[in-house]
Structures are given as C-alpha cells and as structure tokens.
C-alpha positions as a LaTeX table, in Angstrom:
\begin{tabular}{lrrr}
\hline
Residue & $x$ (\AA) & $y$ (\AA) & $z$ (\AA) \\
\hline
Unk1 & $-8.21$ & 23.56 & 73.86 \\
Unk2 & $-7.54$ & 27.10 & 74.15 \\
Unk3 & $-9.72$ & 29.65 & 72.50 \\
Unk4 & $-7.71$ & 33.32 & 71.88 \\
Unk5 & $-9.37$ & 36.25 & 70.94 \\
Unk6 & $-6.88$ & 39.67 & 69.74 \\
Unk7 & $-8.21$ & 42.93 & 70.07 \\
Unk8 & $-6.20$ & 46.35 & 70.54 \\
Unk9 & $-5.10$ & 47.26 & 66.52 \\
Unk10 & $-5.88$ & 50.56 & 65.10 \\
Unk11 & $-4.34$ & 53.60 & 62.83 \\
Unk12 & $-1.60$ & 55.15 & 64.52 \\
Unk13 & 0.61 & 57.76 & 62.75 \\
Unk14 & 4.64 & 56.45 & 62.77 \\
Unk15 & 6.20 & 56.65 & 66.57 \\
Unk16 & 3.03 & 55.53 & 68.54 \\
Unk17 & 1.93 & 53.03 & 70.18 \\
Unk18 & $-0.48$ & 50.78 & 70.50 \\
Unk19 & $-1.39$ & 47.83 & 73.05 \\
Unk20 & $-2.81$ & 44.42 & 71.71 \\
Unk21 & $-4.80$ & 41.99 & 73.71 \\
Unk22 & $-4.81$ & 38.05 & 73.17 \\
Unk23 & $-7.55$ & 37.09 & 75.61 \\
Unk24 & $-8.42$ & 32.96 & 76.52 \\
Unk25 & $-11.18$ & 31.14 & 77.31 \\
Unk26 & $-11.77$ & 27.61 & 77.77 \\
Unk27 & $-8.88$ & 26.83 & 78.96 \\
Unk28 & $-6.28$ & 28.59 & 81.83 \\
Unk29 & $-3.39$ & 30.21 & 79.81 \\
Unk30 & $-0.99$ & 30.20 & 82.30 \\
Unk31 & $-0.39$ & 26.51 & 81.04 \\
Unk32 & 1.22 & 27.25 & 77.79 \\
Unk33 & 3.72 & 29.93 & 76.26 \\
Unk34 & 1.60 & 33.00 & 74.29 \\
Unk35 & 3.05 & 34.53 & 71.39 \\
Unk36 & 2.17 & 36.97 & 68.77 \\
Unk37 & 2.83 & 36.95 & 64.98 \\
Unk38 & 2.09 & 39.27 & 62.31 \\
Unk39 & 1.13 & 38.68 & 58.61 \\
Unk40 & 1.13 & 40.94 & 55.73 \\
Unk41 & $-1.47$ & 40.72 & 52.83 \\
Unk42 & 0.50 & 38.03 & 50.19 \\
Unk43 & 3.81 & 37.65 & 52.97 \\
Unk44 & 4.34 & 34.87 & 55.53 \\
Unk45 & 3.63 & 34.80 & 58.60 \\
Unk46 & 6.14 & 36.08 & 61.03 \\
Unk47 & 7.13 & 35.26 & 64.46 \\
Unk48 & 6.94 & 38.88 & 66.52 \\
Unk49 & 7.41 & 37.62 & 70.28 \\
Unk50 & 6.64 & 35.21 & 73.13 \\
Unk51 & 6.29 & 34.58 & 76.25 \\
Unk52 & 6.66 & 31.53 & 79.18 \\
Unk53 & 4.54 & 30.67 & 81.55 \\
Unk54 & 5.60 & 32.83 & 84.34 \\
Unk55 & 6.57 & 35.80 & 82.04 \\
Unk56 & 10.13 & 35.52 & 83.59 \\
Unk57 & 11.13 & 34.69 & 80.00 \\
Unk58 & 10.40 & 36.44 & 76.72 \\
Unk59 & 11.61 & 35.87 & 73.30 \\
Unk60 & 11.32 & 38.75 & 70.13 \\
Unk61 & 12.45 & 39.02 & 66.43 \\
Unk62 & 15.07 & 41.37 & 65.83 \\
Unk63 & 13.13 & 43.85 & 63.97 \\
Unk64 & 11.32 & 44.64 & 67.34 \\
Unk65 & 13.83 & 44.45 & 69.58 \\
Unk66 & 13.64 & 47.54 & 72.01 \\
Unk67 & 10.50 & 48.44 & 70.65 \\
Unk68 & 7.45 & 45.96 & 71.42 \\
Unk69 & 7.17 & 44.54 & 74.73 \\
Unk70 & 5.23 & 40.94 & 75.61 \\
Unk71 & 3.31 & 40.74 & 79.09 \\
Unk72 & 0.82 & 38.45 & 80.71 \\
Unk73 & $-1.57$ & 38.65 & 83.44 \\
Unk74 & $-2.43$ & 35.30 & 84.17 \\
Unk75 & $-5.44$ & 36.65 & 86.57 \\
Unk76 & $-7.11$ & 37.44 & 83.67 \\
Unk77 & $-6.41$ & 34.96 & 81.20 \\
Unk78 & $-4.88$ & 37.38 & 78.89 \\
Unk79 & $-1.58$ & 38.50 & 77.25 \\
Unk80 & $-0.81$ & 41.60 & 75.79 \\
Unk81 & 1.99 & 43.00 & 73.26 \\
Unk82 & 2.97 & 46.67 & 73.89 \\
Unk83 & 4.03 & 48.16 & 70.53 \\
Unk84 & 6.15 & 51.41 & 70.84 \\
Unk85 & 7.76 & 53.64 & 68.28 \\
Unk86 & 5.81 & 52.28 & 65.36 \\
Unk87 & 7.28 & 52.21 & 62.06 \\
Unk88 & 5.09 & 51.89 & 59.01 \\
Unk89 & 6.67 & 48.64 & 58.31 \\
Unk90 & 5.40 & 47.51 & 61.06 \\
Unk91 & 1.61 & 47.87 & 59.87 \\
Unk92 & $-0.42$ & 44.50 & 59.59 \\
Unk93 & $-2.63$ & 41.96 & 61.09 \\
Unk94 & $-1.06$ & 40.53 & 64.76 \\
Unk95 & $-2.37$ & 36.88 & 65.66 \\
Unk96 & $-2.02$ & 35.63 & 68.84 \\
Unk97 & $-1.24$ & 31.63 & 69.52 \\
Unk98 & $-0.67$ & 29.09 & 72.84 \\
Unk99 & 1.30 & 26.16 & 73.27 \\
Unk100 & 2.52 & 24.00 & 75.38 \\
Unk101 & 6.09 & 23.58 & 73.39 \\
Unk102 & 7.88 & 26.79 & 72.88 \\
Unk103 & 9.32 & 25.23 & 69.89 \\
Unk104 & 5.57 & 24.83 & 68.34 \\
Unk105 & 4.30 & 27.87 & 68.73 \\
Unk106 & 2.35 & 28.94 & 65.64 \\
Unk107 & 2.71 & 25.28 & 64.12 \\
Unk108 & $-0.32$ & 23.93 & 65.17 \\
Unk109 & $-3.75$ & 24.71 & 65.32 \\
Unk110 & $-6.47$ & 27.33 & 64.38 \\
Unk111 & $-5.88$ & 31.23 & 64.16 \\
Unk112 & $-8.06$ & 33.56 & 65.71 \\
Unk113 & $-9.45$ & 36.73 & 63.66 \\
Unk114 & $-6.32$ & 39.26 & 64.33 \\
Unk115 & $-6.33$ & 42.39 & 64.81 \\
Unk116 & $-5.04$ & 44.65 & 62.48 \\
Unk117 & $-2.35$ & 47.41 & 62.94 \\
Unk118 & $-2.27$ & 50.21 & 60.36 \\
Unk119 & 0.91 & 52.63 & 60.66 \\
Unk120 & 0.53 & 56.00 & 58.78 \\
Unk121 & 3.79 & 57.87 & 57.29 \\
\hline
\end{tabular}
C-alpha cells in the first residue's frame, strides 16, 4: 500500500500561488493515478484534479480549470498541484490519494494529514 504525505499549503493573499506536494513511500507511484481533493470545514469533499500514470493525461473540476495545474515526477515518487490565481474560495485543506482505478480515486482507503491552503481577500 501506498503511503502519501501533502505538504506545500500556506496564506497567500488572492492571485498567488502556491505549489502542493503529495509525496509516496512504500510503494512506487508511478503504478497508480494521483489526485488531489479539497475539503472545507462542515462541506464534502471535492474532487480538484488527477493525474495517469505517465502524466500524458490529466483530469480537473471546472472551478479550476485554467488555474491549477497537476504534475508528477515519478523519479521522485511525488506529485505536485500548481495552484495559480488563487481565489479565496479556493482556501482549504488539499488531500492527496492513489489508485489503481481512475474511477476510485478518493473511494477507498485512508487520508493523509492535508495540507491546508488559506486565501486572504
């Protein structure tokens, strides 16, 4: 089993950016799609993007569209989610899962700490 670890969040005033880090151990990540989600205090949690093995494919929610990017760098176990022009809606804790289905992503197993994003008006 894959172990993920986020790191990255921080205050940023509106329109910055900020890069988040899912990093794996125990397992090589470049066997299952990465993606990050995002959670609110008292909201669901919501699907932000992903990515495939490769990277040749990624997948985001609307809201981000043109704004966050999704990267990996298999090398070094790690996958990383490039947030740009950040809105204050935007502002919560990002999670970071694996799987080997695309369609199960964030189904199944254990989440990792987060790290949290705080976006200031």
């Amino acid at each position: 089993q894959v172990q993920l670890v986020e790191s990255g969040g921080g205050l940023v005033q509106a329109g910055g950016s900020l890069r988040l880090s899912c990093a794996a151990s125990g397992r090589t990540i470049s066997d299952y799609y990465v993606g990050w989600f995002r959670q609110e205090p008292g909201k669901e949690r919501e699907f932000v993007a992903a990515i495939g093995w490769s990277g040749d494919s990624a997948y985001y929610a609307d809201s981000v569209k043109g704004r966050f990017t999704i990267s990996r760098d298999n090398a070094k176990n790690t996958v990383y989610l490039q947030l740009n022009d950040l809105l204050p809606r935007d502002a919560a804790g990002y999670y970071c899962a694996a799987d080997s289905e695309l369609a199960l992503l964030g189904t199944r197993g254990s989440w990792g700490q987060g790290t949290q994003v705080t976006v200031s008006s």
